[in-house]
N, C-alpha and C positions, 0 to 999 in steps of 0.2 A: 542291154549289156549286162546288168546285175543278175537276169534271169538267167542266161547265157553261162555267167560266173558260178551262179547257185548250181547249176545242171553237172557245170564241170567237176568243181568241186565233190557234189555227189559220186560223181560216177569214178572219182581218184580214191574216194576214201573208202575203205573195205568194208564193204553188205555186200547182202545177198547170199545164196547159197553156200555154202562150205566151198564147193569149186571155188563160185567165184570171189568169195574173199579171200580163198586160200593165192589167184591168181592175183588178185589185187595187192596183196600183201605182197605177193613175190616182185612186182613191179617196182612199191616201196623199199623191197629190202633189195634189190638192185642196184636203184638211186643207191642207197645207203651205204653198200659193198663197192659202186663205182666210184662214189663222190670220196669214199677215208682212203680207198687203193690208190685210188687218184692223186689223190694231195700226199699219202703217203709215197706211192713210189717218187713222186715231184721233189719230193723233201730227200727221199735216198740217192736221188739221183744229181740233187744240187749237191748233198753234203759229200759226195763221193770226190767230188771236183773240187772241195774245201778244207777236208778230214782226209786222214792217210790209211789203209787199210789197218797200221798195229791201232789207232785210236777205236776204230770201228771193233777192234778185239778187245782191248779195253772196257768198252759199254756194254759187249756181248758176255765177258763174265759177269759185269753187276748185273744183265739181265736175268742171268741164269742163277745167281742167287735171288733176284726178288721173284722170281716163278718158280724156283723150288720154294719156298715157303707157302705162297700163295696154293699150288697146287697139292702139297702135303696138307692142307687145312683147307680145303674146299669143299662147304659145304652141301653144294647142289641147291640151294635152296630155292632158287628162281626155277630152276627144272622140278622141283619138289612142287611148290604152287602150279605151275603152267598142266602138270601130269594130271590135278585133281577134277574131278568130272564138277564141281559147283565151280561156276563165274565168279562168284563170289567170294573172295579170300581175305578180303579186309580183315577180318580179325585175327590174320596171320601175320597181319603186316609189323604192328608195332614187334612183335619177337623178331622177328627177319631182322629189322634194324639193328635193335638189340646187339643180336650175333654178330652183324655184321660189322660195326662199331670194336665189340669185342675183338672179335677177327684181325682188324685193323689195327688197335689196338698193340695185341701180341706181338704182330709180323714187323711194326715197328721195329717193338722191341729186340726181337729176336736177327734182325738186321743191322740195328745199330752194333748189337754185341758180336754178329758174325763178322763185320767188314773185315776186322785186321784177319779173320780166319780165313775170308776169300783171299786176300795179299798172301798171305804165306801158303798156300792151296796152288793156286798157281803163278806163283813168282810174280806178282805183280804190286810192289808196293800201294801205289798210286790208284790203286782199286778201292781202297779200304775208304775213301770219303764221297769215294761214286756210291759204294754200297748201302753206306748210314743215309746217304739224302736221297734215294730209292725208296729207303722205306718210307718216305711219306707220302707214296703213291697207293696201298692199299688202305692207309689210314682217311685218306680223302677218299677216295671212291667207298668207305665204310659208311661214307656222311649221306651218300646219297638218298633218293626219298625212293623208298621201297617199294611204290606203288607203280617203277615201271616195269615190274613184272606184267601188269595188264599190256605192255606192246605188244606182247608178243603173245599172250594166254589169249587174249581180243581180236590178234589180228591184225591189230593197230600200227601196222607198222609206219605210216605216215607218220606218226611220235615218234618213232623209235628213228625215223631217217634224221628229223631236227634234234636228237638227243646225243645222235653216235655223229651224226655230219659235224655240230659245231666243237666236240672234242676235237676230232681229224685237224677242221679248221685250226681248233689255236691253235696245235702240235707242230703242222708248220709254219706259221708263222713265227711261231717262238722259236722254235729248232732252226730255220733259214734267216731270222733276224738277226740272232744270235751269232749265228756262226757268221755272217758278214763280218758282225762288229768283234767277234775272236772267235777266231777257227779253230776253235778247241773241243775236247771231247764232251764239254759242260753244256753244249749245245744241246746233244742228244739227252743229257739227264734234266735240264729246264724243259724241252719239250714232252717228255714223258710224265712230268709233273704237270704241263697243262693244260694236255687230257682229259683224264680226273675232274680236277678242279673245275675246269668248264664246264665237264658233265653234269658233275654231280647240283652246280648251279643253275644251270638248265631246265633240270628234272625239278627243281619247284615251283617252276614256271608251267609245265607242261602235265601237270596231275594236283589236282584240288589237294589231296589226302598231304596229311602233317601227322607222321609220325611220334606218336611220343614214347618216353623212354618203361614201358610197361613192357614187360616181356611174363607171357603165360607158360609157367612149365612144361605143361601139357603140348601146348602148340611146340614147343621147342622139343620133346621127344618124338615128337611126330617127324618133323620137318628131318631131323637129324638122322632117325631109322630109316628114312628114304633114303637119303643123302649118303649114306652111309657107304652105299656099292659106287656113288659117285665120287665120294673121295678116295677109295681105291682104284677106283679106274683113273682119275687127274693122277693120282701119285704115278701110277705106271705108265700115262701118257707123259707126263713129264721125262720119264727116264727112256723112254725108246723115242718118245720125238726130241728130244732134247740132250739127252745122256750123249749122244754123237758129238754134241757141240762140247760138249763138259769134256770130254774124252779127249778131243781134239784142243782145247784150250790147253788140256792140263801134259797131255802125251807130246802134242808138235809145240806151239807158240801162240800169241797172243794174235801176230800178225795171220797165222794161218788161219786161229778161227775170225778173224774178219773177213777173209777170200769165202770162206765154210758158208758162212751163213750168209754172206752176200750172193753167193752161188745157189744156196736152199731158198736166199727171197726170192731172188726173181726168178729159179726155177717154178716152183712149190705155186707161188702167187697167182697168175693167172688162171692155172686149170683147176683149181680147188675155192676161187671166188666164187664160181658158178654153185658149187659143192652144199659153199656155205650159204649161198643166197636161199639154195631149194633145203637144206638140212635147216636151216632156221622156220622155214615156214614149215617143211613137215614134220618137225613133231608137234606142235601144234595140231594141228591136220592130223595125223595117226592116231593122237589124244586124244581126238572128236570122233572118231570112226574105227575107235580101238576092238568093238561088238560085232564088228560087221567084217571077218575075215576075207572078201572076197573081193572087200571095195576095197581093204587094205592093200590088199594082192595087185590090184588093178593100180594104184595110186603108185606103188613101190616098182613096179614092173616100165610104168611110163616113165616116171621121175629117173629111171635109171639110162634109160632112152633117149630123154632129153640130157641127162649130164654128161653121156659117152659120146653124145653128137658134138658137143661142143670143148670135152676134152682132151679126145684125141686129137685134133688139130691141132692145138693149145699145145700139148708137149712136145710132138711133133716140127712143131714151129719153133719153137723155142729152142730145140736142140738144133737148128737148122741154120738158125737166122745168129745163135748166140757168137760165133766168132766174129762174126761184124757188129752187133751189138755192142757187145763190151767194150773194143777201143773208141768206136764212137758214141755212144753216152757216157760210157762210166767214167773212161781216159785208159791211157798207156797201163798205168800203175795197177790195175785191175784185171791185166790179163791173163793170169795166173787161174786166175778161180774158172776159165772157159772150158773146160773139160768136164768139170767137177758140176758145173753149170747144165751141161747137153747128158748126163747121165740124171743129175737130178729132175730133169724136166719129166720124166718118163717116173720118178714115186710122185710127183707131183699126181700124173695122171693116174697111178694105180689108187693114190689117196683121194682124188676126186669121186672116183668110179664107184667106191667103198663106203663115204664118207655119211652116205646117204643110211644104210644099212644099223647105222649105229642107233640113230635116233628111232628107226622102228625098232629095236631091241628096248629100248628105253619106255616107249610109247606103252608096248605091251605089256610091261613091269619087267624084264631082266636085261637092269642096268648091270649085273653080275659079268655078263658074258663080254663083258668090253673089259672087265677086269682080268677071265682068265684066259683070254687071247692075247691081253697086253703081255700075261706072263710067259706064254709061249712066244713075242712077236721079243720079249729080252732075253730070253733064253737064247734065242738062233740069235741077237747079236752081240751077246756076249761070247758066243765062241768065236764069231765072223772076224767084228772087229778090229781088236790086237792086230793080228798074224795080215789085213787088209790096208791096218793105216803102216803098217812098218816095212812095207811092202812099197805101196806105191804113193801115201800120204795122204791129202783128203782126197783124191781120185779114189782112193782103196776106200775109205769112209761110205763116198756116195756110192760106189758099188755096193758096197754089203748091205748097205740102208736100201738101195733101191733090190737090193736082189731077193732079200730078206722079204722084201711085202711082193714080191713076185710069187714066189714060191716059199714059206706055205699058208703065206697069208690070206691072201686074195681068195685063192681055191676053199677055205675054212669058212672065210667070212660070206661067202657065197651058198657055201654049203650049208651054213647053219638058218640064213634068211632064206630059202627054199624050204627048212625043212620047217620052220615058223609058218611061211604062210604056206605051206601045204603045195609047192609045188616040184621043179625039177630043178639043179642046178643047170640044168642046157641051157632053160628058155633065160635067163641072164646072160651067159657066155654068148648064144645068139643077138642080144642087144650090143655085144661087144663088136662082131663080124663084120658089117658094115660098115661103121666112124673107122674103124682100123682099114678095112680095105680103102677106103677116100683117102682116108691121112697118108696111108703108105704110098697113094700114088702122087700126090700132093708130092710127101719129102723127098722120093724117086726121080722126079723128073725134074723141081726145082735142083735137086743136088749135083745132078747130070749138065743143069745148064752152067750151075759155077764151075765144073772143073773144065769145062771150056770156052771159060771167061776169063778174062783179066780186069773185072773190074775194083775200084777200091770199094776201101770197108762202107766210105758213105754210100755208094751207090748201090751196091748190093742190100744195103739196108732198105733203101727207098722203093727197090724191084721186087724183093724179096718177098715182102711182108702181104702187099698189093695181089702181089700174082698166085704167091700161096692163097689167097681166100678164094681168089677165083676160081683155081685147079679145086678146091676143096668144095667150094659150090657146084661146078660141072659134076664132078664125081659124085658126089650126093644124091644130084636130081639126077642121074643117071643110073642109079643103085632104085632109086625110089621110085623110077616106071618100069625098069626091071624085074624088080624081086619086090614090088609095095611093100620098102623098108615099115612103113606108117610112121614116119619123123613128120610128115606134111599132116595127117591124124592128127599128132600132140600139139602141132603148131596150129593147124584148128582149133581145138579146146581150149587151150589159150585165150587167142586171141575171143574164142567165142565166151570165156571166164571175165573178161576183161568189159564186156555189153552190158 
């Protein structure tokens, strides 16, 4: 039995070749992305039935002040380490701290002193004491032990599943404990607090190294000239993934951006999991194979194969299934945001499909190009938006956000990862052809069977979801002895990464 144990173990914890710890890793960071989405949406989906959508807009302003600060002053640092060809960074680590500390530190501060400016920003008195106790979320995650940058520079993702799993963990149970014992909006800011806090005492458990408070100049101009294209890419990711939600707080109401962003979770959520499970292990992975353009080529052309097989269903589904969704999980009170919902499931999937492109831009040193595409992706919506939400409201919102990375985002960010690794923009738009022909037959024919049903919202839920994967499976392995998609290929490799 212990032999048995030793074997298993072995063959969970990421070695062996690049592939296959790059598969192993991905298995780990899986678990990792299922087990926090898990308990996360479980916790969105109790407090929705406890919390009223203007509360849920409430916590979405002090969100967006504690990640505009965080994101204005990030400094890539853990992307700085992971990029460097030596395994070896320890003597990076104590400065990392350092800054980080610092970091934490400021955002405090600068939180504490913003609250009453969020209240008056957007009419929201009773903001201003969510926003000050916010800020002791980047001050504790500052504390953390710096050395688990190795989760991810090593591979190691099996730390990194017990490091992010038992934050998830407390978050709902603090957050759902919580709001049993007062269904108020202080639910969500105790659980956001402890996150962090678990995290960050976790992680000295889980890596020998003990930071101390030594920070090297030197290391710190280093770390920072990297970081540098990474804090302007966070700053403008913040304003075009986020600026909607600011926009809509500040232009409609508090209650509409709770519909907003509850309509951007569980659209968004599903088809960009997958995104981020394969975008966390490949840069890593590109980082290691950054000399060798062809295995790059090969790695970026599959991974994109795998993310479009599994994210077109995904938004597809969700825009399909979401009017029966809503009233039965979320409640009555929630059906507002179902429109706003089945438009955003579709940037869900354009930022799935994308999402992978970013990290080979980084991999290869130009973290830049994520900066001046952010500037083009707020230019088209700063002219969209206005004249979109005064129009039709957050319906107008998810149109111009999702319309905005339709066109000309997508085609840009395709077109500049072709022209890095040396090939065509086709052979991408070809990975796209098939997951869209299945999915459209998929949404086609399951749509055709509700409008000559009369069933309720539960049971169309129950048939829905079921019969969707199977039309989706049929059509798949039907494309793949057709046309040798090669999705049955990648699922080979896999599973043969995983030996």
């Amino acid at each position: 039995m212990s032999d048995r144990l030793d074997r298993l173990l072995e063959r969970a914890v990421p070695s062996g070749s690049v592939l296959q710890r790059a598969v192993k890793s991905g298995i780990w960071v899986s678990l990792t992305k299922v087990a926090m989405r898990s308990s996360q949406l479980l916790m969105l989906v109790v407090l929705a039935r406890l919390l009223s959508p203007a509360q849920f807009g409430l916590m979405g302003i002090s969100l967006l002040m504690l990640s505009a600060t965080r994101k204005f002053t990030r400094f890539g640092l853990d992307a700085a380490l992971i990029q460097k060809k030596e395994s070896n960074v320890d003597s990076y680590l104590n400065t990392t701290w350092c800054l980080e500390i610092g970091r934490g530190l400021l955002l405090f501060g600068i939180l504490f002193a913003a609250g009453p400016f969020a209240a008056t920003l957007f009419g929201e008195p009773s903001a201003a004491p969510l926003v000050r106790t916010l800020g002791l979320v980047p001050l504790v995650h500052g504390l953390r032990n710096p050395a688990v940058v190795y989760f991810e520079k090593d591979l190691a993702f099996h730390k990194s599943f017990l490091y992010k799993a038992s934050g998830g963990l407390a978050q709902v149970v603090v957050g759902v404990g919580y709001a049993l014992y007062s269904p108020t909006v202080w639910a969500l800011v105790f659980a956001s607090l402890a996150k962090p806090a678990t995290r960050t005492t976790v992680s000295y458990f889980l890596d020998d190294f003990r930071p101390r408070p030594f920070p090297e100049l030197g290391a710190a101009k280093e770390l920072i000239q990297f970081g540098k294209w990474m804090t302007g890419s966070s700053i403008l990711g913040f304003i075009y993934s986020e600026g909607d939600d600011a926009f809509v707080g500040w232009f409609l109401s508090a209650t509409a951006l709770g519909f907003y962003q509850y309509a951007y979770r569980m659209a968004d959520m599903p088809a960009t999991q997958l995104s981020g499970v394969l975008s966390q292990v490949t840069f890593p992975t590109y980082s290691a194979l950054q000399e060798d353009i062809g295995e790059v080529r090969s790695a970026v052309l599959q991974t994109t194969r795998l993310t479009a097989f599994f994210a077109f269903p995904t938004a597809f589904g969700i825009a399909l299934v979401a009017p029966s969704f809503v009233p039965v999980v979320l409640g009555e009170q929630w059906i507002p945001m179902v429109v706003s919902m089945q438009i955003l499931a579709f940037y869900g999937l354009f930022h799935a499909i994308t999402r992978n492109f970013g990290e080979l831009w980084k991999s290869q040193g130009r973290p830049d190009l994520q900066v001046k595409l952010g500037l083009v992706r707020i230019g088209c919506l700063a002219v969209a938006v206005w004249p979109a939400a005064a129009a039709w409201g957050i319906e107008g919102v998810a149109l111009a956000v999702t319309g905005i990375y339709l066109f000309p985002m997508v085609p840009l960010d395709v077109y500049i990862t072709a022209n890095m690794l040396e090939t065509t923009s086709a052979k991408f738009y070809r990975e796209f052809v098939y997951p869209l022909v299945a999915a459209a037959t998929m949404f086609g024919s399951l749509w055709y069977v509700r409008t000559v049903t009369e069933w309720s919202s539960l049971v169309e839920l129950v048939v829905l979801v079921p019969a969707g994967a199977a039309v989706y499976a049929a059509a798949s392995l039907l494309l793949e002895e057709q046309f040798e998609w090669g999705i049955r290929r990648i699922f080979g490799m896999v599973i043969q990464g995983i030996k």
